[in-house]
N, C-alpha and C positions, 0 to 999 in steps of 0.2 A: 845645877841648872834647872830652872823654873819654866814650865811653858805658861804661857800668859795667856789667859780670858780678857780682854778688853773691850770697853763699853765705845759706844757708834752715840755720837752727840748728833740728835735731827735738829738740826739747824736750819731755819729755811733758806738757808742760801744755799745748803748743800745738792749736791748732786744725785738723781733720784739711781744713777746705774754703774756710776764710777767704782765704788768701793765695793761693790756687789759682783760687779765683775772682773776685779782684782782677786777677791774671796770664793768666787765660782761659786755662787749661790744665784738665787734668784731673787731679782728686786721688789721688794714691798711696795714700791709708788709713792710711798713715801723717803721725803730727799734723808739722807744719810752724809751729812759734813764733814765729822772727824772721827778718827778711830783711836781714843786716846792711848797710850803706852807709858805707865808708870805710877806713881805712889801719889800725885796729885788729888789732895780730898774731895776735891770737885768727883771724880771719878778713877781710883784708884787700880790698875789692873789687879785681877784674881788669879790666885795660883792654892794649889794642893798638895804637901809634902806625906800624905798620907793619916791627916787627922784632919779631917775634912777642907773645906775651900774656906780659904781668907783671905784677907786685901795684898797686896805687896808695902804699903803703908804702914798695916801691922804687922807685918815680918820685919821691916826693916826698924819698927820703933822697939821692938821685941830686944834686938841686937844691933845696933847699929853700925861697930866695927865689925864685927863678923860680916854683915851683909855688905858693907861701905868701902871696910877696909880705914885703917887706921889712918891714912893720911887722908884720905877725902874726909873722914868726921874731922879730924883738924881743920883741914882750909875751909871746907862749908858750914859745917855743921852736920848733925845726924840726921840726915834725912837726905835724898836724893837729888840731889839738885836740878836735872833738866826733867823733861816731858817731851817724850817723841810721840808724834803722830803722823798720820794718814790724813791729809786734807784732800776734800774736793770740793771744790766750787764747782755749781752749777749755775749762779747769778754772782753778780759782784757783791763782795763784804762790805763793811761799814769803810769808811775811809778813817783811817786812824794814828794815834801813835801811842809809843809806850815809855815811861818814866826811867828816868839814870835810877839806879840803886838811892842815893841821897834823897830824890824827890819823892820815891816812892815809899822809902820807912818816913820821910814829913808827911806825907800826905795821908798815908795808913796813918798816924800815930794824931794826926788831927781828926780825921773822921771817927778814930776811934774815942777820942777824947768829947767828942761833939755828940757822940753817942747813937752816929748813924747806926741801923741796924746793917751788917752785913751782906741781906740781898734786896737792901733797899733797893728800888731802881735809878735814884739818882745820885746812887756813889760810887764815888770814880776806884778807888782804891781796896781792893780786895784783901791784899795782902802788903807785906812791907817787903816788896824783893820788886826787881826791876824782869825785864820782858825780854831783852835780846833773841832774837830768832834765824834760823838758819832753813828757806827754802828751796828743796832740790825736786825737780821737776820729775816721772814719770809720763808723763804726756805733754805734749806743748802747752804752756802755761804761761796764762797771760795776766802781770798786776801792774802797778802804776808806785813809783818806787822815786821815794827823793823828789827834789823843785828842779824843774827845768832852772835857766838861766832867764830872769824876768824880761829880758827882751824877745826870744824865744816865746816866752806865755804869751808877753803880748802882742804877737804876730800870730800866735793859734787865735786869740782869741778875735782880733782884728780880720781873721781872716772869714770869719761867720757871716759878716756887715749885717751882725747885730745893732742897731744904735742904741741900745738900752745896754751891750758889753761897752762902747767907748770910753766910761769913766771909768773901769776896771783897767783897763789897756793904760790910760793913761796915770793913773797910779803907779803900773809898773814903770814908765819909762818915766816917773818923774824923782825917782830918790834909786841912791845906793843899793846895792843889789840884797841887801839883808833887811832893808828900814822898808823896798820897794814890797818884797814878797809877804811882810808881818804887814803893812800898810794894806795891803789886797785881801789877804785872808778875814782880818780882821773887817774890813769894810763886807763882804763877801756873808760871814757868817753872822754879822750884825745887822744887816737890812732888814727893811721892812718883810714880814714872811710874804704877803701878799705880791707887793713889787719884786718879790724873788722872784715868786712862783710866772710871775710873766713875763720876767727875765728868763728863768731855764727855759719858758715853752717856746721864748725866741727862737733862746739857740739852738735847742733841741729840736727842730724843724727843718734850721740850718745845718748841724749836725748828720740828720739823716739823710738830707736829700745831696750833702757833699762827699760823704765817703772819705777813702783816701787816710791821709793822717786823724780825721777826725771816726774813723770806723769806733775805735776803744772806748769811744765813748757813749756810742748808741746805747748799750744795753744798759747805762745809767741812766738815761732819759725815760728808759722803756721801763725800768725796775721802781725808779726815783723820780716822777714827774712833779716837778718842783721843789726839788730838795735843791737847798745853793752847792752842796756837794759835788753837784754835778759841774760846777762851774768851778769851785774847788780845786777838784778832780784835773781838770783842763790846764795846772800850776804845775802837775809830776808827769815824769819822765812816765813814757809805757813803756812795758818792758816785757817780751818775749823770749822765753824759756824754752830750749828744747831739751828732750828727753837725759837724764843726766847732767845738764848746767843747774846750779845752783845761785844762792845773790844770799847775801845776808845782811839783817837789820839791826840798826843800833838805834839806843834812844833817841828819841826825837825826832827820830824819821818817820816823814808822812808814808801812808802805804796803804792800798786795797790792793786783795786777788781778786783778780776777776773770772777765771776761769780755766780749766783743769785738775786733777790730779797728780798730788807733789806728794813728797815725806818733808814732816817741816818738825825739825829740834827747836827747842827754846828752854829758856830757863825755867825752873818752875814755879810761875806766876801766871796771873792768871787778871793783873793791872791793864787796861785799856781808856784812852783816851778819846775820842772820836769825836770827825768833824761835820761829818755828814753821810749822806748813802746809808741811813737807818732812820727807822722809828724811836731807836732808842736816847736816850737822855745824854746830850751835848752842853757838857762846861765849857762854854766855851774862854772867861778867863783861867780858867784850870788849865783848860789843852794849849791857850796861848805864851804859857809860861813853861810847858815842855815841848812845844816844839822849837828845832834848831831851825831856822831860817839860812840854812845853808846850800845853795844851787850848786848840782854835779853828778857825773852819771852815776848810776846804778855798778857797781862791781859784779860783773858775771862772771862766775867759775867756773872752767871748763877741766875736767881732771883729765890728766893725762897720767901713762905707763901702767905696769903692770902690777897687779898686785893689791894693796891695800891703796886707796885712792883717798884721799883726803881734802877735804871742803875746810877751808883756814876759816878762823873765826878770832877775834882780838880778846876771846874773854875766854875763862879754864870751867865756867859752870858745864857747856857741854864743848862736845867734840865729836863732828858726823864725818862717817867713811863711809865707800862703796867699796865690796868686792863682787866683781866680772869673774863669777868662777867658770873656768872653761874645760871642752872635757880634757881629760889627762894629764891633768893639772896637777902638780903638788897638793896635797892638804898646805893651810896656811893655819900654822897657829899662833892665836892671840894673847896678847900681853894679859899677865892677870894681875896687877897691880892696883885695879882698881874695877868699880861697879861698870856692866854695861846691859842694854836690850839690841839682843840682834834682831831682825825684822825683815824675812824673806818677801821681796816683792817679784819673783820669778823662776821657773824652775824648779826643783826637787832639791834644794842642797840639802847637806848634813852641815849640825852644830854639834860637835861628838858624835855623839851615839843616834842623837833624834833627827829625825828627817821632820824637813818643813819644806808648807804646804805655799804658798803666795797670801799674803795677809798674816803668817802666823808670824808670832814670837816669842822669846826666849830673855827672861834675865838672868843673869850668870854674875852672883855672887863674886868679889874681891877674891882674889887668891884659887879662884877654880879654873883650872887650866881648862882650855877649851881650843877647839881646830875645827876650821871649816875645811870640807870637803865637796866631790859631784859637780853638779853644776845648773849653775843659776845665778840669778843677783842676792845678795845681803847686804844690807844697812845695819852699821856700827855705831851705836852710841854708845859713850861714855863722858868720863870727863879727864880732865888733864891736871895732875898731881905731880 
């Protein structure tokens, strides 16, 4: 078992106090987004077996089954396949989506063919793996998840008496509920930049000075002043999180966080699509051909009972648990079948032998038996073999 160094990506949408005072330090003033956890090149956690500090990336390419374990290199490959992290928002993220497995080895394996450079800033595809994510709240946590029901959008949006939104409104209720919501986006992210932008300042006026169901959206007016995202945005469900519920994302699900601190598993990719709510570079026929145009709620998961608590997800790359250790509790020990990073986010517990601190973590090698003890929270990733 490895205690883990991990790198703090300053994103500026991150939170300048969240993760700082999860880790009992003192904040820089500068915002602090995610706290990555695993062998992702982007930024790889460090560990020390006693010849000095190296990546967990080159531990594991070093041995693969030894660190993996032999059936996870079978079903995945040799290399780890999710990425846990520490997210905090402190303004809302880009609005976005992420690619099925299929689209994303075409679209890596085009751009690579095309001979985009890698950190070009207008390529869409990073890698050839798909994004699947799973976020479980710490703080109440607020994102915008899935399409409403296009009749629903457009009674939000109707409800501004904007008259520069009425063609929008009326797009929605004038086709089928899949042809209605690709109809709107599409018109939405294609207008004119200018008549956008005096489009959101409409709403965004109306916006603020209505409150109410329209609160979730202030802070995209006040972040994004004239981004059509914003209007976008006004198409998905908002969705509030409290401490312990989780929601999880599948391709072609539109989705911004807007706000708190979560622990969020995903596959390890590092693919994103996006429609708005950024500076950054919007394909928009790329993202219209991965997103699903499917209206429905968000799935919130709420764990119940004792013990090993588990957040369901439809795919085997990861697999996130909590345990609520309490005092007097049994030691609980864990399957060793396959790779995991535990990740104390409260309390003093034990992972065997090491005591962890809130923010720390541990990877623990295939085949190393391990038992949480004490008390406090832990988060369990692995994957499912």
């Amino acid at each position: 078992m490895d205690r883990l160094t991990n790198t703090i990506r300053p994103y500026a949408w991150g939170s300048t106090t969240a993760i700082p005072g999860l880790l009992g330090v003192e904040p820089t003033g500068e915002p602090q987004a995610e706290m990555w956890m695993g062998a992702h090149p982007g930024a790889p956690s460090r560990l020390d077996r006693g010849a000095g500090e190296t990546t967990l990336a080159d531990v594991i390419a070093a041995d693969p089954e030894r660190e993996l374990g032999a059936a996870a290199v079978t079903k995945f490959g040799p290399r780890l396949p999710f990425l846990l992290k520490l997210l905090a928002a402190g303004a809302p993220l880009s609005l976005q989506v992420h690619p099925d497995l299929e689209q994303a080895e075409a679209g890596y394996a085009d751009e690579e063919r095309r001979g985009i450079p890698a950190d070009a800033a207008h390529r869409n595809y990073k890698d050839p793996n798909h994004k699947p994510e799973m976020i479980c709240a710490l703080t109440p946590f607020d994102g915008l998840c899935g399409f409403r029901p296009p009749l629903e959008a457009a009674e939000l949006l109707e409800g501004l008496g904007a008259d520069s939104l009425k063609p929008y409104a009326d797009l929605l209720r004038a086709h089928p509920e899949e042809a209605a919501l690709r109809e709107m986006l599409t018109a939405v992210l294609t207008a004119d930049r200018a008549e956008m932008a005096r489009t959101v300042a409409e709403a965004g006026a109306a916006i603020e000075r209505l409150g109410g169901p329209y609160a979730p959206y202030a802070p995209l007016v006040h972040h994004y002043p004239g981004d059509p995202g914003v209007i976008a945005a006004m198409l998905l469900n908002h969705v509030r999180l409290q401490p312990g519920e989780a929601m999880f994302l599948g391709a072609g699900v539109p989705h911004a966080y807007l706000d708190g601190l979560g622990v969020e598993l995903l596959a390890n990719s590092d693919n994103v699509l996006r429609a708005g709510l950024t500076p950054k570079h919007v394909d928009v026929p790329e993202l219209l051909k991965i997103v699903r145009f499917e209206p429905g709620d968000p799935a919130v998961q709420r764990p119940e009972g004792n013990g090993e608590e588990v957040y369901e997800a439809p795919i085997d790359e990861f697999r996130l648990s909590r345990f609520a250790l309490a005092p007097g509790a049994a030691p609980h020990p864990l399957p060793d079948t396959a790779p995991q990073i535990l990740l104390c986010t409260a309390g003093r517990p034990k992972a065997g032998e090491a005591t962890l601190s809130p923010g720390e973590s541990v990877f623990v090698p295939a085949g190393e038996k391990v038992e949480l003890s004490g008390i406090g929270t832990v988060f369990r990733a692995t994957v499912s073999v």
